[in-house]
C-alpha positions as CSV (number, residue, x, y, z in Angstrom):
1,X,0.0,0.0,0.0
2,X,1.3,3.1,-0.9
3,X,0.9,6.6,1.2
4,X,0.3,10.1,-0.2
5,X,3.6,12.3,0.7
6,X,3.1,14.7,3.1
7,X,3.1,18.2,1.2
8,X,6.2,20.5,1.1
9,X,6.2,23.3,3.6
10,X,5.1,26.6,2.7
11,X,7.4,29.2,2.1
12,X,6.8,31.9,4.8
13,X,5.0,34.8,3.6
14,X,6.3,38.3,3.0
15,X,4.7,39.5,6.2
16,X,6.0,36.8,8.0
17,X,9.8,37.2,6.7
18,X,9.6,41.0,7.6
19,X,8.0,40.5,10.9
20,X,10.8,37.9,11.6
21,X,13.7,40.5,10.9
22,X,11.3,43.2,13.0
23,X,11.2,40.7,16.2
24,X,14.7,39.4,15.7
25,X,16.5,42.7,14.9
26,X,14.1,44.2,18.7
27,X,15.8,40.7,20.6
28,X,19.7,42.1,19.4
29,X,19.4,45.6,20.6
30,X,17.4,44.7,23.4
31,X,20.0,42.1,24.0
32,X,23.0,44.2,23.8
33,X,21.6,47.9,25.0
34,X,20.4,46.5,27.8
35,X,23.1,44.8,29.1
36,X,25.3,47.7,28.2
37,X,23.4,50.0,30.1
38,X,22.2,48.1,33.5
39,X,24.7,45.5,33.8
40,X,28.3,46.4,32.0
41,X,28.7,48.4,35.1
42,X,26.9,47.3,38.4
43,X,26.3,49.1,40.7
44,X,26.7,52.3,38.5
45,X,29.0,54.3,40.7
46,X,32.8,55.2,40.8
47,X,33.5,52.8,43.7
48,X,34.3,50.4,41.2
49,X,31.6,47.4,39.9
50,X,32.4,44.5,41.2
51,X,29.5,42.3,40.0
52,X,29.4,44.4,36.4
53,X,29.7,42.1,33.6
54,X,32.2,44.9,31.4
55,X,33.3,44.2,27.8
56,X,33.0,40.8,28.3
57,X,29.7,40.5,29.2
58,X,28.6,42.9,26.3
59,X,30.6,40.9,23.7
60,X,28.6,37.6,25.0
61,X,25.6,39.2,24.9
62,X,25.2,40.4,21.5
63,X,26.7,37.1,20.4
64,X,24.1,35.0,22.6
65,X,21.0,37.3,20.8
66,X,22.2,36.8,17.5
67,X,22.7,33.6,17.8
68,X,19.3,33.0,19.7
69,X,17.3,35.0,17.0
70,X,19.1,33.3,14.2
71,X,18.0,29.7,15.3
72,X,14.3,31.3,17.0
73,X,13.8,33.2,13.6
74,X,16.1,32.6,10.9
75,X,14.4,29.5,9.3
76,X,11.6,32.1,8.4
77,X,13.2,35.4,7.3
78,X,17.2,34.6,7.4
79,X,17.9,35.9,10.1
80,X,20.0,39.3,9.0
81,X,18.9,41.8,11.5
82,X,20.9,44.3,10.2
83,X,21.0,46.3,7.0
84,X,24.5,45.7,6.3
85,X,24.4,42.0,6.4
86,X,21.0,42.3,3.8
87,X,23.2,44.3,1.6
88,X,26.3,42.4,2.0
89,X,24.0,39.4,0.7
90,X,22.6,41.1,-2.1
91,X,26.2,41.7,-2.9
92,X,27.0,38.2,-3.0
93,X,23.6,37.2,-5.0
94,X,22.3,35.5,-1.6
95,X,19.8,38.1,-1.6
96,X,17.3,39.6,-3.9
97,X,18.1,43.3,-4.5
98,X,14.0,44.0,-4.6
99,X,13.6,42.9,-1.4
100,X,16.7,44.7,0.4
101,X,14.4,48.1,1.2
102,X,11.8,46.5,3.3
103,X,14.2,44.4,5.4
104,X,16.2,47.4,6.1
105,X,12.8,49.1,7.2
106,X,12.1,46.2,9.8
107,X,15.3,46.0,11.1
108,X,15.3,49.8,11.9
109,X,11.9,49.5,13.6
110,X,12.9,46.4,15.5
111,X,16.3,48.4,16.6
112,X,14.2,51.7,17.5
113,X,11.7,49.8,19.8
114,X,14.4,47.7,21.1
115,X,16.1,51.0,22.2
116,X,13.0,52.6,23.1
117,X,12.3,49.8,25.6
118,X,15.6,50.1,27.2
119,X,15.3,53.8,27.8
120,X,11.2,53.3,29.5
121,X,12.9,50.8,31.4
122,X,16.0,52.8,32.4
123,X,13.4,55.3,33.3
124,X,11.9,53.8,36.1
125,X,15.6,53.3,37.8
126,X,17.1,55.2,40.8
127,X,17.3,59.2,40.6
128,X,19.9,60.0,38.0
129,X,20.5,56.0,36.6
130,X,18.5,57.8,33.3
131,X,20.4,60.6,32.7
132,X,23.5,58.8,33.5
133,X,22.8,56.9,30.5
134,X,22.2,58.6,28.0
135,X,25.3,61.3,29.2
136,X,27.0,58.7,28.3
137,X,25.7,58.1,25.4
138,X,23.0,55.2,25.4
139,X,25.6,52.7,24.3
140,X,25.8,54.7,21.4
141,X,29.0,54.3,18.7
142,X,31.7,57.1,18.5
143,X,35.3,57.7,18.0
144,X,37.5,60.9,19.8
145,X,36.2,62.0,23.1
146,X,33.0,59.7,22.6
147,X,35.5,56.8,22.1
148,X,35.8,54.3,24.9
149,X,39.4,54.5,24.6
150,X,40.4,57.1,23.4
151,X,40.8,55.8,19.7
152,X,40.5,58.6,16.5
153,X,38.0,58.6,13.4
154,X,40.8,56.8,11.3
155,X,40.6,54.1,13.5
156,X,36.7,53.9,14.1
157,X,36.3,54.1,9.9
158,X,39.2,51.1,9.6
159,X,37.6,48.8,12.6
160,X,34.2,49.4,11.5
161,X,35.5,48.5,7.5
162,X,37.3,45.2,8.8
163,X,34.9,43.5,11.1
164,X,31.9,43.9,9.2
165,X,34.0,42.4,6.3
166,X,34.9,39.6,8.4
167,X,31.5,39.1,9.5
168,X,29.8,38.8,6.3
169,X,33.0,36.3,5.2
170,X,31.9,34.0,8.0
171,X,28.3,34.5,7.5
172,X,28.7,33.5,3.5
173,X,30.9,30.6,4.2
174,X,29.0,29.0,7.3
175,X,25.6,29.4,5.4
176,X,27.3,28.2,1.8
177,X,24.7,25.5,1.0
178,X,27.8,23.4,-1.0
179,X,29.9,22.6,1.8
180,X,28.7,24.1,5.1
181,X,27.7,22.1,8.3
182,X,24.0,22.2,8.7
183,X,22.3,23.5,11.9
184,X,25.8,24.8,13.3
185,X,25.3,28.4,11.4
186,X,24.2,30.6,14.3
187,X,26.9,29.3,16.6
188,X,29.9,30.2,14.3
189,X,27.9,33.2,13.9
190,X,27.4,34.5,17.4
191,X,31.1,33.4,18.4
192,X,32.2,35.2,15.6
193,X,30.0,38.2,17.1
194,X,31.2,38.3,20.5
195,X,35.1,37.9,19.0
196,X,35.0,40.9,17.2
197,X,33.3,42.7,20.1
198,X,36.0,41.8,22.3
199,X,38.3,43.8,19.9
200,X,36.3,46.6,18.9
201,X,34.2,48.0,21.9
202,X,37.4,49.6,23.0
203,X,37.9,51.4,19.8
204,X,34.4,52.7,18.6
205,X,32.0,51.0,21.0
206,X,31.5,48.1,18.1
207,X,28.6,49.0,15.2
208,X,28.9,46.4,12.7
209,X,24.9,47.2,12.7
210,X,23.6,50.3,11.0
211,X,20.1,49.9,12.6
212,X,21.6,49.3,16.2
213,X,23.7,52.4,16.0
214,X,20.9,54.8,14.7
215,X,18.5,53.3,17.6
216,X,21.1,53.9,20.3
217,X,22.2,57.2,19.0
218,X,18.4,58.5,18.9
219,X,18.9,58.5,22.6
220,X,22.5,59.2,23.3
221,X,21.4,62.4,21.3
222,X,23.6,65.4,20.7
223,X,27.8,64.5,19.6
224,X,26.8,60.9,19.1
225,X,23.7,61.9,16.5
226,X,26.8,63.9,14.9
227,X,29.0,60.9,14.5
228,X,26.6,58.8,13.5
229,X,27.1,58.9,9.8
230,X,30.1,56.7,10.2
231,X,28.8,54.3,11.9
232,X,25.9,53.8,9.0
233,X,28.6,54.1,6.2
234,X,31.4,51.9,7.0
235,X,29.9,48.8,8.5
236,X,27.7,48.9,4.9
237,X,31.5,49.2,2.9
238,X,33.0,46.6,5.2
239,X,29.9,44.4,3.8
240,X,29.7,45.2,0.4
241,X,33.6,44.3,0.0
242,X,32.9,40.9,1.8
243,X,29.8,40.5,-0.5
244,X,31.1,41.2,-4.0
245,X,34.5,39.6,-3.4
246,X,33.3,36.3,-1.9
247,X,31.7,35.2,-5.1
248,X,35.4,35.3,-6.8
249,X,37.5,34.4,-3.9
250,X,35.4,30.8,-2.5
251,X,32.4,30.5,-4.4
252,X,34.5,28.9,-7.3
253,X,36.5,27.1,-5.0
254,X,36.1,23.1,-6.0
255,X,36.2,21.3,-2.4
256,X,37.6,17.8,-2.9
257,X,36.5,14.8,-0.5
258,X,39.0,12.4,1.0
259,X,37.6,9.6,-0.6
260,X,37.9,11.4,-4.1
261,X,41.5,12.3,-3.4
262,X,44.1,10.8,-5.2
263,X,46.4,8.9,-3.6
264,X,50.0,9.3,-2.8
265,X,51.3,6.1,-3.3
């Protein structure tokens, strides 16, 4: 006896994909901002933090949401969360050029409430925790004085170039349908995240993410709206490098199995 096969699974709808990249774009910031702003330093005061969780705990944060969102949500939109990762996939013809407006829309949104339900929530904390924040910017990006150490525009336009380049690499090579490891995708993804944290909070406060920088600079306000642009700019160049030149440096790459090697003898 022979049974009917059970029918293919739809392909998630527009709305769906969009309000996938929304909610999963609102879990990064609210990730990251938040733990920037109640935990990197705790208790916020200048007798030191002893149970703050400082660049560290930032780096792992961002890496845990993005990793978190990509499994939760990237099966159904994915999982970019950022407009430089769409583009940097259009780039690399992993994306349709058409659709690349409308994520960027959602991913702004989902980074402007994420934001926005940091700062009601910073709100309601002791007298002061509020304005302490956003003095110091909101976890906003920035380079000179607004720079956590110290480090100059050269250096925030270089960092920002470089690790959104090497993100989009290891993006493209752990999602390349030819030879990567299924279901491990969001894991390389996330460590990769929280590596390139680790180097660039210091420097520029790590963007990598349009969206996340406009959200956080809405709030941080003043200088940091001013030094904004080049934390939109630079993270999309890092990507658009990373996109067009994968296709000519791996995507023609033959990968050769043991078993089909030749042998030595």
């Amino acid at each position: 006896m022979s049974y009917p096969e059970a029918p293919a699974p739809a392909e998630p709808s527009t709305l769906a994909r969009l309000i996938a990249e929304t909610v999963g774009t609102f879990l990064l910031v609210f990730g990251l901002v938040g733990t920037a702003v109640f935990s990197a330093a705790f208790p916020s005061s200048d007798a030191g933090n002893p149970l703050g969780v400082g660049f560290l705990g930032v780096a792992i944060a961002l890496g845990l949401t993005v990793m978190i969102g990509a499994y939760a949500f990237g099966p159904i939109s994915g999982g970019h969360f950022n407009p430089a990762v769409t583009l940097g996939l259009a780039a690399a013809d992993r994306f349709a050029w058409r659709d690349v407006p409308m994520y960027i829309v959602a991913q702004l949104v989902g980074a402007i409430v994420g934001a926005s339900a940091i700062f009601g929530l910073a709100s309601g904390g002791p007298a002061g925790f509020l304005d302490a924040a956003v003095k110091g910017g909101f976890a906003s990006n920035g380079y000179g004085s607004h720079s956590p150490g110290g480090f100059n525009l050269a250096a925030a336009i270089i960092i920002e170039i470089i690790i959104t380049a090497v993100f989009l690499y290891v993006i493209l090579g752990v999602t390349n349908a030819r030879h990567a490891v299924a279901g491990f995708a969001p894991i390389a993804i996330g460590f990769t995240l929280t590596l390139l944290l680790l180097i660039s909070i210091p420097v520029d406060n790590a963007s990598i993410n349009p969206a996340r920088s406009i959200a956080t600079a809405i709030y941080g306000g003043g200088d940091w709206l001013a030094q904004l642009w080049v934390f939109i700019v630079f993270p999309i160049v890092g990507a658009l490098i990373a996109g067009f030149s994968y296709r000519y440096l791996f995507d023609g790459v033959k990968y050769v199995s043991s078993s089909s090697a030749p042998s030595k003898n």
